[in-house]
Short mmCIF file of the C-alpha atoms (twelve columns), coordinates in Angstrom:
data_MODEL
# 
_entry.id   MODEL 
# 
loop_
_atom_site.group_PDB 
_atom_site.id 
_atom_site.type_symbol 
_atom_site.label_atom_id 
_atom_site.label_alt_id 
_atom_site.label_comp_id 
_atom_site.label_asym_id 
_atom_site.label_seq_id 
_atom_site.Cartn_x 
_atom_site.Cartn_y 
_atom_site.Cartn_z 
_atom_site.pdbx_PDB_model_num 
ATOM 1   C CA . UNK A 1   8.006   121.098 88.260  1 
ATOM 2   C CA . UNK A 2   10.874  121.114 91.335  1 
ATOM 3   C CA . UNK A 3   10.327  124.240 93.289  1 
ATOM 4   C CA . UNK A 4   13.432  126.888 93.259  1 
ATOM 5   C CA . UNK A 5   16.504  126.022 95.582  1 
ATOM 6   C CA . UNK A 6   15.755  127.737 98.751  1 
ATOM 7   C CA . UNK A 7   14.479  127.154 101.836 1 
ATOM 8   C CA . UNK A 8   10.542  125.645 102.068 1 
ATOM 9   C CA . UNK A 9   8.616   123.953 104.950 1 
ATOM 10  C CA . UNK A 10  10.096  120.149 105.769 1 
ATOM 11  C CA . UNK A 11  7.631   117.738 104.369 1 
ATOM 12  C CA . UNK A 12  7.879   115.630 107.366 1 
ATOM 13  C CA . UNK A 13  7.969   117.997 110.364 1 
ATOM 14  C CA . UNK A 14  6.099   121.344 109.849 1 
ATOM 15  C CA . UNK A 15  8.134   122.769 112.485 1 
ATOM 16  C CA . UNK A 16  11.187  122.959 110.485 1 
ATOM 17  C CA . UNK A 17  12.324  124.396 107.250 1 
ATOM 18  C CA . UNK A 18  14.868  122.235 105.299 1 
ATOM 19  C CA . UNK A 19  17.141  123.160 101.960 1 
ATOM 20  C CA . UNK A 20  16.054  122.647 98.546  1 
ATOM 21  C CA . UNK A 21  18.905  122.057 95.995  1 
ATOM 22  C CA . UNK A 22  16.728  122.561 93.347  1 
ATOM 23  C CA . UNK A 23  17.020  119.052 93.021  1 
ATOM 24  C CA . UNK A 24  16.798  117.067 96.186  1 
ATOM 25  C CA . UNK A 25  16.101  117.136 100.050 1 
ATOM 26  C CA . UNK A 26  19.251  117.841 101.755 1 
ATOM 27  C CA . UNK A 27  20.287  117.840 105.507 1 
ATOM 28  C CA . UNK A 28  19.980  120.988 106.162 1 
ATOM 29  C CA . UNK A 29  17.507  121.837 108.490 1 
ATOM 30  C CA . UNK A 30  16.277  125.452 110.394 1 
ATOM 31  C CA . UNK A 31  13.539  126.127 112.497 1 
ATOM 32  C CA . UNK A 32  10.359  127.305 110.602 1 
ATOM 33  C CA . UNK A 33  9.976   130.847 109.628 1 
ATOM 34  C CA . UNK A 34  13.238  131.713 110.366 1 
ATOM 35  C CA . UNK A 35  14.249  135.065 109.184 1 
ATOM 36  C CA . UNK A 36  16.872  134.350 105.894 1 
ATOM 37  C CA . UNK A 37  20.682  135.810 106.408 1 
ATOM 38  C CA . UNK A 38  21.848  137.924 103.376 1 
ATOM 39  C CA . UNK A 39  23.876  135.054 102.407 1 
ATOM 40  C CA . UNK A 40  22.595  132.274 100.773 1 
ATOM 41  C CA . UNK A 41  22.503  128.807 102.573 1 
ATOM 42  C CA . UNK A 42  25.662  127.168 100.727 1 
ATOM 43  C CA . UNK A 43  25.622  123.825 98.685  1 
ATOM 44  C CA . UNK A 44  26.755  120.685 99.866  1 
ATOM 45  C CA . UNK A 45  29.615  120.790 97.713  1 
ATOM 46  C CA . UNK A 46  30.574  124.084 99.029  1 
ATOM 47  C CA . UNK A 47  30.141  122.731 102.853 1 
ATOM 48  C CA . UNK A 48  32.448  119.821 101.892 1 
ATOM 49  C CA . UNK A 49  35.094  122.202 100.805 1 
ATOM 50  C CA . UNK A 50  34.878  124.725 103.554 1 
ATOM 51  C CA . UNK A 51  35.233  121.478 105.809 1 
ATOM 52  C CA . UNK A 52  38.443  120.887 104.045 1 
ATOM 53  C CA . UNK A 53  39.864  124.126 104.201 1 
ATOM 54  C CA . UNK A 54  41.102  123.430 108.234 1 
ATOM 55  C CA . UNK A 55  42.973  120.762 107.084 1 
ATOM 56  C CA . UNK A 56  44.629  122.185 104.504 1 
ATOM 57  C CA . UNK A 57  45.481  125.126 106.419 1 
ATOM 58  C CA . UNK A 58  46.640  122.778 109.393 1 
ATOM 59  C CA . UNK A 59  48.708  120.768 106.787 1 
ATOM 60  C CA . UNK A 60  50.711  124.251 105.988 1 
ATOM 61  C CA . UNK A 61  51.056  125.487 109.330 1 
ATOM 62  C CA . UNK A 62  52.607  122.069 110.352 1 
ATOM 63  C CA . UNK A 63  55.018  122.301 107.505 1 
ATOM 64  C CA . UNK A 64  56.036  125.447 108.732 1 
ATOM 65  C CA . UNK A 65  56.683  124.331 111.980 1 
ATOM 66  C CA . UNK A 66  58.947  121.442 110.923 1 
ATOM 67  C CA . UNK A 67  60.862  124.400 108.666 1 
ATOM 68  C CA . UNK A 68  61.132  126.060 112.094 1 
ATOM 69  C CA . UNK A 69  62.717  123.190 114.275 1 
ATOM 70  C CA . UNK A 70  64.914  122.520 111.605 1 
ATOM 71  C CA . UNK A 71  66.589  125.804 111.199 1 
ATOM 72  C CA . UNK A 72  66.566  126.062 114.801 1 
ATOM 73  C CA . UNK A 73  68.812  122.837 114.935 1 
ATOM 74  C CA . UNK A 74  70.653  124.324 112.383 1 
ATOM 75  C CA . UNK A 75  71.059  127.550 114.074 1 
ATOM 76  C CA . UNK A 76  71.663  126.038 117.665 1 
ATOM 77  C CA . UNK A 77  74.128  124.031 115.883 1 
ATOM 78  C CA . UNK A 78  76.150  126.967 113.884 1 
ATOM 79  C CA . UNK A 79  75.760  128.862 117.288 1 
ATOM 80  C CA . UNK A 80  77.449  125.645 119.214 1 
ATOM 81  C CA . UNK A 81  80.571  126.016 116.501 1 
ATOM 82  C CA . UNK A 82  80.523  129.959 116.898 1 
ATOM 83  C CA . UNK A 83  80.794  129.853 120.760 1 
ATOM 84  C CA . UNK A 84  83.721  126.613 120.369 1 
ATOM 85  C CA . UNK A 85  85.670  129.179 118.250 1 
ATOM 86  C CA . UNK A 86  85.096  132.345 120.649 1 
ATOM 87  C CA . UNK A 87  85.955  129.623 123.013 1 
ATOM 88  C CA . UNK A 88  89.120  129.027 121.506 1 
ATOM 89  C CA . UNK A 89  89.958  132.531 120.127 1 
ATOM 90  C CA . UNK A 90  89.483  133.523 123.932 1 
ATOM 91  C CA . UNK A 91  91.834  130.387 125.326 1 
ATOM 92  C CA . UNK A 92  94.529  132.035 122.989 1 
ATOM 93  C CA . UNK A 93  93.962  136.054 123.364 1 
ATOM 94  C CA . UNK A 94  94.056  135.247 127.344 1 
ATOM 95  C CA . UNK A 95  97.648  132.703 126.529 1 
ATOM 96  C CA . UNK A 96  100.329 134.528 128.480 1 
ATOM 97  C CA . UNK A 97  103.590 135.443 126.589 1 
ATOM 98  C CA . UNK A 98  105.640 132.874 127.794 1 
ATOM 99  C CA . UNK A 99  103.395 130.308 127.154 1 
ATOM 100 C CA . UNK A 100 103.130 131.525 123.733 1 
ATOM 101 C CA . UNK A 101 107.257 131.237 123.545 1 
ATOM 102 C CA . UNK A 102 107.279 127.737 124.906 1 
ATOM 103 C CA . UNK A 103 105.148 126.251 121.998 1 
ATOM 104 C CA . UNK A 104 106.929 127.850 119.798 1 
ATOM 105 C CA . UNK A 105 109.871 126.444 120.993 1 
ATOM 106 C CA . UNK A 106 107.886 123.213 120.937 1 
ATOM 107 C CA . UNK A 107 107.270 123.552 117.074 1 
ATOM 108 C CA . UNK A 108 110.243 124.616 116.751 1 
ATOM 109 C CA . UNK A 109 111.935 121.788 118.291 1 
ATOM 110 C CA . UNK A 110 109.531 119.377 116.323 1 
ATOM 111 C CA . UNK A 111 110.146 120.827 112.975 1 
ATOM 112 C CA . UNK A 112 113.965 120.476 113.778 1 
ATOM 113 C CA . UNK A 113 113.686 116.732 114.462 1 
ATOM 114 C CA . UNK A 114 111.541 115.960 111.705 1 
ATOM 115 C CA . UNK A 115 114.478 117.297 109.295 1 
ATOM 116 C CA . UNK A 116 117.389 115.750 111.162 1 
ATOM 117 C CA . UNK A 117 115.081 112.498 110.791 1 
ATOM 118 C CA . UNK A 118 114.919 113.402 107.190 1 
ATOM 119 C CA . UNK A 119 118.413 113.878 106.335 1 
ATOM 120 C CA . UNK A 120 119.573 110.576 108.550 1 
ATOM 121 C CA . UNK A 121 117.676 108.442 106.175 1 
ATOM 122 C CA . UNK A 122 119.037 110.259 103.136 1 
ATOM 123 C CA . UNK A 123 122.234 109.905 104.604 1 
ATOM 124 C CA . UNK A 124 121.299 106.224 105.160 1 
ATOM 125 C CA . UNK A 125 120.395 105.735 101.669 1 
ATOM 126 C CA . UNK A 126 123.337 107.048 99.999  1 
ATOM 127 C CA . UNK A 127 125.802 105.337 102.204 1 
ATOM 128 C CA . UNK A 128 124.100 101.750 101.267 1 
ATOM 129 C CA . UNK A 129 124.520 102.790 97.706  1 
ATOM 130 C CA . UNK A 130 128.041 103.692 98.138  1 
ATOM 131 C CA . UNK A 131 128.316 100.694 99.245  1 
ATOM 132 C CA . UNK A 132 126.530 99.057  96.429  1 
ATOM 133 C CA . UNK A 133 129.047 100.588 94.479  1 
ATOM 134 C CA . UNK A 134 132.218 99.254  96.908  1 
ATOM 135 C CA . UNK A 135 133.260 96.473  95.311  1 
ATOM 136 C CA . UNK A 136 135.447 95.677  98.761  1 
ATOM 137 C CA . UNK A 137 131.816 95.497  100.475 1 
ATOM 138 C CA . UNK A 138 131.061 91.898  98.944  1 
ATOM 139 C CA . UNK A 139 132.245 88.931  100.572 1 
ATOM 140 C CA . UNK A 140 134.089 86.173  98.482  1 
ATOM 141 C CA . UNK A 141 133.170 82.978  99.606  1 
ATOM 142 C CA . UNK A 142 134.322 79.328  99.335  1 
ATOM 143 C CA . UNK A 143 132.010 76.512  97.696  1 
ATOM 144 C CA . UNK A 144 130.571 75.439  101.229 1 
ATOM 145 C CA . UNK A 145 129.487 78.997  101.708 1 
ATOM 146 C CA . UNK A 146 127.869 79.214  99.095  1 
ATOM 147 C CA . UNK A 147 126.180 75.956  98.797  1 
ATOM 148 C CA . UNK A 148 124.665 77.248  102.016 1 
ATOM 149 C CA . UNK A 149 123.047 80.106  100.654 1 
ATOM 150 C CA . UNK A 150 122.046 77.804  97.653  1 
ATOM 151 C CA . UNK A 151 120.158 75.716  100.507 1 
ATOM 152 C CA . UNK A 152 118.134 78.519  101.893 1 
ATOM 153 C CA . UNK A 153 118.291 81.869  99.665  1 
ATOM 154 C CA . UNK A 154 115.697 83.454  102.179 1 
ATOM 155 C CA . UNK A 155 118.046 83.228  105.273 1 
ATOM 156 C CA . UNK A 156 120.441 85.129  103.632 1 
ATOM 157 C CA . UNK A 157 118.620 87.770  101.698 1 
ATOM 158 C CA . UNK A 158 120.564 90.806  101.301 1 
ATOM 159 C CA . UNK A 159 123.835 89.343  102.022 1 
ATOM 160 C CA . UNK A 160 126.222 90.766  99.309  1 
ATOM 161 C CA . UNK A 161 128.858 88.550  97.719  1 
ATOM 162 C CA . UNK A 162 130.571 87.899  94.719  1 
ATOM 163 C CA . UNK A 163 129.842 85.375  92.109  1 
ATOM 164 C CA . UNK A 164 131.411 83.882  88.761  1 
ATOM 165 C CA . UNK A 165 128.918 82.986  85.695  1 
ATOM 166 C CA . UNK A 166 128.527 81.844  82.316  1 
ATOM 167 C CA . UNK A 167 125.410 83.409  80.715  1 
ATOM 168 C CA . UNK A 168 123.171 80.904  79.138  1 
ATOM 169 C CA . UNK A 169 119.920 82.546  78.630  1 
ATOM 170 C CA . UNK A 170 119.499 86.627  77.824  1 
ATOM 171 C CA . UNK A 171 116.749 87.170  75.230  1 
ATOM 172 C CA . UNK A 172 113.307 88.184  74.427  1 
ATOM 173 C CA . UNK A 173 112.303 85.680  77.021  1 
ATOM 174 C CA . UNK A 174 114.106 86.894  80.145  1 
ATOM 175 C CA . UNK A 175 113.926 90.494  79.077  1 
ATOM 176 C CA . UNK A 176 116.325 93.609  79.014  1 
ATOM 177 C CA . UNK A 177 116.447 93.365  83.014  1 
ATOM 178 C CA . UNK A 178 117.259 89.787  83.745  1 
ATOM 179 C CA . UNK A 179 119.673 86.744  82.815  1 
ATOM 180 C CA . UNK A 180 119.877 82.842  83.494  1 
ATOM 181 C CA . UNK A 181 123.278 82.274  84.252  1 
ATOM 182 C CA . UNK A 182 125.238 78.669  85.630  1 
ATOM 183 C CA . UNK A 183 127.192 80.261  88.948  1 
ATOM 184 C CA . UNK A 184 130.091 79.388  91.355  1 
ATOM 185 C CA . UNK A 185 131.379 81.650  93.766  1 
ATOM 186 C CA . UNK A 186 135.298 81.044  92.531  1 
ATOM 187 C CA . UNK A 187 136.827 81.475  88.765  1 
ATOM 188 C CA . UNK A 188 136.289 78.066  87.096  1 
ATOM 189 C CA . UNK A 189 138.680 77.374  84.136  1 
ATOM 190 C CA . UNK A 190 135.634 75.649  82.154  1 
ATOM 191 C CA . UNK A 191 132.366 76.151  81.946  1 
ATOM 192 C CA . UNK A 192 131.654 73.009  83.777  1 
ATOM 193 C CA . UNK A 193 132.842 74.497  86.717  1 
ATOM 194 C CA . UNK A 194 129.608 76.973  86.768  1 
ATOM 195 C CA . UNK A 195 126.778 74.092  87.961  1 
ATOM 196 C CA . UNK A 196 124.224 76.161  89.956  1 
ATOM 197 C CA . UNK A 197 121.515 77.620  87.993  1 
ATOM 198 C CA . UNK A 198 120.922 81.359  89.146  1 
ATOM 199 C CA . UNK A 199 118.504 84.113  88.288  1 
ATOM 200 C CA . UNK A 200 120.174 87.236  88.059  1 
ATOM 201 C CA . UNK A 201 117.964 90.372  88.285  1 
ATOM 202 C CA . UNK A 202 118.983 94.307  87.357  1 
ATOM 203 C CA . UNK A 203 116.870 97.406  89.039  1 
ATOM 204 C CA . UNK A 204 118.685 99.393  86.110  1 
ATOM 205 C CA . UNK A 205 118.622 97.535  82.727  1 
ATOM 206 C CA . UNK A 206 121.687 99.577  81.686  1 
ATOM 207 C CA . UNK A 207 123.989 97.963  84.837  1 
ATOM 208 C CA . UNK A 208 124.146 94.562  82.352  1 
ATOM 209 C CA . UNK A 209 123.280 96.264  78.834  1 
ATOM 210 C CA . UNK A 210 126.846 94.953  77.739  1 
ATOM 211 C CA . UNK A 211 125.945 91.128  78.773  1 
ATOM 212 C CA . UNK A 212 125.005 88.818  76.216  1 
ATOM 213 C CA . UNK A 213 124.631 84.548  76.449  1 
ATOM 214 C CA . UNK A 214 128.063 83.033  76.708  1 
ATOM 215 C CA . UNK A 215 129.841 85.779  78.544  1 
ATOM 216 C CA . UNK A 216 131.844 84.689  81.388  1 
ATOM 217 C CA . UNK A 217 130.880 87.416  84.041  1 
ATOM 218 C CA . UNK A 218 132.254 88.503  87.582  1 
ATOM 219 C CA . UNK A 219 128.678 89.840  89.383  1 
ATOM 220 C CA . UNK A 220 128.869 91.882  92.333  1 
ATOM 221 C CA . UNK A 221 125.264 90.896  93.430  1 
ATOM 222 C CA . UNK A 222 122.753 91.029  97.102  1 
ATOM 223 C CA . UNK A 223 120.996 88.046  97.543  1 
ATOM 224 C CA . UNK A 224 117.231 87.976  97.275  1 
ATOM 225 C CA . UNK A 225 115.844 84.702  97.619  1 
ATOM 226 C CA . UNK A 226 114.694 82.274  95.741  1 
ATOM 227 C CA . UNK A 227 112.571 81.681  92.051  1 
ATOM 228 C CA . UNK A 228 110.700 79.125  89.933  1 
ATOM 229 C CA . UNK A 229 109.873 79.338  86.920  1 
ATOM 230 C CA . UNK A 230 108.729 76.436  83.618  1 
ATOM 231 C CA . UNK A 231 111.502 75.232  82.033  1 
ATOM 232 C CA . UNK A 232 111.213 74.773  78.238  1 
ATOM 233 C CA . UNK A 233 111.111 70.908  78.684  1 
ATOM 234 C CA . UNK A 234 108.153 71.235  80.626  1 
ATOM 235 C CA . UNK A 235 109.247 71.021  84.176  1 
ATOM 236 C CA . UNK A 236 109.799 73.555  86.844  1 
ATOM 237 C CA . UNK A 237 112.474 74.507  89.270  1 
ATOM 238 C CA . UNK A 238 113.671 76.730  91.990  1 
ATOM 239 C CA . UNK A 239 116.557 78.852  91.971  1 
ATOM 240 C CA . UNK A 240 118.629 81.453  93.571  1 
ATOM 241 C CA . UNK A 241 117.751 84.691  92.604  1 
ATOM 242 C CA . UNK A 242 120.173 87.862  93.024  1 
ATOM 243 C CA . UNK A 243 120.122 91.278  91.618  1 
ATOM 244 C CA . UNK A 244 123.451 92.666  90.497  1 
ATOM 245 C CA . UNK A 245 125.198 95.767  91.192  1 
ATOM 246 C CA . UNK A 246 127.956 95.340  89.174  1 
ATOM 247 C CA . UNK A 247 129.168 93.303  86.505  1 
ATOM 248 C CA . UNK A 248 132.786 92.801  84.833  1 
ATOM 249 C CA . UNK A 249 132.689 90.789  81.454  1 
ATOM 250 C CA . UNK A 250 135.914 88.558  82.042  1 
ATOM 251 C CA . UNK A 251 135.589 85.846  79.134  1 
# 
């Protein structure tokens, strides 16, 4: 039979009492005949959780801490914008009158440049169309001239001048906005007078919605450098490429 749980004389050293379990010695020792506390000597397992307890309290106190510096960075950080915008609330209650009137004349002044810059370019871009639309704006040029341009479209993109054409290619292919067309820059009174293979491109599809292949054509057209493109034989060459502003069907 095990004796009660409890305190009883150490086995080993009479001068000592040690803790009973009720099932086992364990390391709990008190001098003999000690005088017992109301409260009962507590288990091991007990001890081992009262030993945790500091931790776990230590654990939530630290957590609370690192709450605590991290509202204060918040807080030192809203106070930091707070005092910048008394800062600058102050800089412009203390802002004399006439300073006050001189950036106002500043923005004022701005604002007023802005909108002359504004209508400029408008005014810009409605005089180029105008003269889009001039048909005395386009140079007429001689077959040297234009066997120049033929030579190097890119050196003289944008150049406006006239051209003469026979339409041999306006169809599904090419689409509503673009024709092939053999050019010259002078009336030829056969079509073997047009030799030079020319892309002709519209920004509005309606400017050549009355062009079909085999029209003879005056073109009013800007120069915009050069294409290639697959031929239906298989090959591939480069052209001049235009877009028109305005087209007369003459034949």
């Amino acid at each position: 039979m095990n004796p009660p749980a409890g305190w009883h004389p150490d086995p080993v050293d009479p001068n000592l009492d040690r803790y009973w379990d009720g099932q086992q010695w364990t390391d709990q020792t008190r001098p003999h005949g000690t005088i017992p506390s109301s409260m009962p000597a507590a288990s091991p397992e007990t001890a081992k959780k009262r030993r945790k307890w500091p931790w776990v309290v230590g654990g939530v106190i630290g957590l609370f801490v690192i709450i605590g510096l991290v509202n204060g960075n918040d807080s030192s950080e809203t106070r930091a914008a707070s005092n910048a915008a008394s800062s600058t609330t102050s800089a412009a209650k203390t802002q004399t009158p006439e300073q006050a009137q001189a950036e106002r004349q500043a923005a004022e002044a701005a604002a007023e440049q802005q909108r002359q810059q504004r209508e400029a370019a408008a005014a810009a871009a409605r005089a180029e169309e105008e003269a889009r639309q001039n048909p005395a704006s386009y140079e007429v040029l001689g077959e040297r001239d234009f066997a120049m341009i033929v030579k190097d479209p890119a050196a003289a993109k944008d150049r406006k001048i006239v051209l003469f054409g026979r339409v041999f290619q306006f169809d599904a292919a090419t689409g509503p906005d673009q024709f092939l067309a053999f050019t010259s820059p002078v009336w030829e009174d056969s079509d073997y007078g047009y030799d030079q293979n020319t892309l002709v491109t519209a920004s509005d599809p309606a400017v050549i919605a009355n062009v079909v292949e085999d029209d003879i054509v005056k073109m009013y057209v800007e120069v915009q450098g050069s294409y290639s493109y697959d031929t239906q034989g298989g090959g591939n060459t480069t052209v001049p490429k235009v877009a028109i502003r305005i087209v007369e069907v003459v034949g």
